[in-house]
RODO-2510 file (C-alpha; in nm, 4 decimals, decimal comma):
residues 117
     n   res          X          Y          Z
     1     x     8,3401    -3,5012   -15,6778
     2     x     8,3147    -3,7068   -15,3807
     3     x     8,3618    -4,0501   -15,5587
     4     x     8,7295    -3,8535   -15,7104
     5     x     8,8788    -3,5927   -15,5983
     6     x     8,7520    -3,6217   -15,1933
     7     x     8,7484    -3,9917   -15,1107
     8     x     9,0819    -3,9687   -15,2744
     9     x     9,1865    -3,6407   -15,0313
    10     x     9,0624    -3,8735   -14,7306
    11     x     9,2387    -4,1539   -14,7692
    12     x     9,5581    -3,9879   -14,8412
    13     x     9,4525    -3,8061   -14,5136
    14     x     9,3953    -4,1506   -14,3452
    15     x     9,7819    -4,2816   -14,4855
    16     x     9,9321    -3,9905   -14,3120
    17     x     9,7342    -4,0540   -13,9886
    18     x     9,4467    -3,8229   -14,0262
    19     x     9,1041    -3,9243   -13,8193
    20     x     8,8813    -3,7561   -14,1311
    21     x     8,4897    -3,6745   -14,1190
    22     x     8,2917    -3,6342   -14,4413
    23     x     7,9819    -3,4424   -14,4483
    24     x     7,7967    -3,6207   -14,6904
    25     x     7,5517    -3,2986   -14,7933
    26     x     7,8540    -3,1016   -14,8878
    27     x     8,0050    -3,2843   -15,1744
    28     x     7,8467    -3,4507   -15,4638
    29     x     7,9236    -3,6348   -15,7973
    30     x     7,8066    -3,6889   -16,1367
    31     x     7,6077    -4,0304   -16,0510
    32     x     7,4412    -4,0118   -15,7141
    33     x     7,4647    -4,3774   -15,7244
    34     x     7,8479    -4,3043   -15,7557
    35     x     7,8273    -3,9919   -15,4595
    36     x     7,6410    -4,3004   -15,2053
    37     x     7,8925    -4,5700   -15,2938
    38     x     8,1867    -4,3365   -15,1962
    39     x     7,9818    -4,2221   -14,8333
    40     x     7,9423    -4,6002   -14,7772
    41     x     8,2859    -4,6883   -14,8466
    42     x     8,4382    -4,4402   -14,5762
    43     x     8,2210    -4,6408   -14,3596
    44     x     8,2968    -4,9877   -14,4234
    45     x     8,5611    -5,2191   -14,2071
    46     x     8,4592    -4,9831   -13,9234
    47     x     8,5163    -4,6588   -14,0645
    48     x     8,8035    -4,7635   -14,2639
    49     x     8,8651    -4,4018   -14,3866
    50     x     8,6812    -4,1999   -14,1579
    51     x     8,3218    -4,1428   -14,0573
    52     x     8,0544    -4,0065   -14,2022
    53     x     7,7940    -3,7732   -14,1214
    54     x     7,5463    -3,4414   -14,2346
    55     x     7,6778    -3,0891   -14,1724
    56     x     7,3329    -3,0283   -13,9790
    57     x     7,4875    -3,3177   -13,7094
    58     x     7,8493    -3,1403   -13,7394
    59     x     7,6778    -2,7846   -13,6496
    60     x     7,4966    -2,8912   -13,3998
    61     x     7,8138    -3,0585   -13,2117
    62     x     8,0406    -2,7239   -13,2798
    63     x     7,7346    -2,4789   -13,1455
    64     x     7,8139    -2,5479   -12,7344
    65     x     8,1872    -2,5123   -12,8208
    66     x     8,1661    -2,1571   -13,0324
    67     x     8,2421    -1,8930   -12,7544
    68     x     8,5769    -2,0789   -12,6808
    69     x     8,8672    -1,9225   -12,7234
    70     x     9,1100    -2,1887   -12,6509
    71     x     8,9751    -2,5021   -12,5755
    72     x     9,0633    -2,7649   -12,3757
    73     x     9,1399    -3,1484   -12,5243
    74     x     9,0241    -3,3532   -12,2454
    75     x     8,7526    -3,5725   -12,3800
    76     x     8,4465    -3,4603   -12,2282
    77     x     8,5584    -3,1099   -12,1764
    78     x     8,3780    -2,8025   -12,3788
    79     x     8,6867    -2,7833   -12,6177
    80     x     8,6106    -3,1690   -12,7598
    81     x     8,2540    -3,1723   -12,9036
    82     x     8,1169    -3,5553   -13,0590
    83     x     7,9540    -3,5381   -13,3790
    84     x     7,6726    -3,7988   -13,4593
    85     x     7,7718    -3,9479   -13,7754
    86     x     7,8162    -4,3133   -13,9081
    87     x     7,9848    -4,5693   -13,8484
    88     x     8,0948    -4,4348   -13,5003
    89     x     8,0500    -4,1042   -13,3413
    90     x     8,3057    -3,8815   -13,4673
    91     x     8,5230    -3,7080   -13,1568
    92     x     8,6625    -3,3868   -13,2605
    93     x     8,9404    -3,1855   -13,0604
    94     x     8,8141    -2,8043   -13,1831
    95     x     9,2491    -2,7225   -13,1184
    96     x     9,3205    -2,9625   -13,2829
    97     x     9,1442    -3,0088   -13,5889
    98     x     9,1290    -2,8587   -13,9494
    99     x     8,8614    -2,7832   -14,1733
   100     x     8,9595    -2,9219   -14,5313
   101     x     8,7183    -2,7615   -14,8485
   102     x     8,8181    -2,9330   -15,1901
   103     x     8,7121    -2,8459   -15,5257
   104     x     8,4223    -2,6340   -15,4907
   105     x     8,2037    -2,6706   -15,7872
   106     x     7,8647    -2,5087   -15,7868
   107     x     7,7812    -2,6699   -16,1392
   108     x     7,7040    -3,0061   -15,9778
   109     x     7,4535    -2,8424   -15,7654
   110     x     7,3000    -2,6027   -15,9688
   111     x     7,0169    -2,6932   -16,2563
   112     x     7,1937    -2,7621   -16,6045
   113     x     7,5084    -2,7688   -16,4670
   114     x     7,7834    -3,0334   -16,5191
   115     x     7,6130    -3,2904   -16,2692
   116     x     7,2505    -3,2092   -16,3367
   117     x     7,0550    -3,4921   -16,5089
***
């Protein structure tokens, strides 16, 4: 859930030095009052843990950079793309970076499942 298991995963990620980005339509919780409090906490202090943003905004910065095959990490270049997200626009070095999935659930999303109220 994102109030557990991935606002957890990020800020371990953020100990160890990790800039982290969390799409906020890809993860859910039990109490969407509990799934908003966790988004807005990643973006307190600054982005304390990270930023925060939709995967429509994340897309839409990876589609220029897709027919790379080794990009470049100059900022500016077509190997960094800049994601809109919240509180500051999330720059992301496509060598550098790694996609992290945790705890796939589809009964949160799906009617009568464990999240469905």
């Amino acid at each position: 859930t994102t109030d557990v298991c991935v606002h957890t995963t990020m800020r371990a990620a953020n100990d160890m030095g990790f800039e982290c980005l969390l799409l906020e339509d890809c993860c859910a919780a039990t109490d969407p009052a509990n799934h908003a409090a966790a988004c807005d906490m990643v973006k307190k202090q600054g982005g304390v843990f990270g930023a925060v943003a939709s995967s429509a905004a994340f897309l839409a910065a990876l589609a220029p950079a897709a027919h790379l095959s080794v990009p470049a990490l100059v900022p500016g270049s077509p190997g960094v793309v800049t994601v809109k997200a919240k509180p500051y626009d999330y720059v992301l070095p496509i060598k550098r970076c790694a996609l992290v999935m945790i705890d796939f659930q589809r009964d949160f999303m799906e009617p009568g499942g464990f999240g469905s109220t």
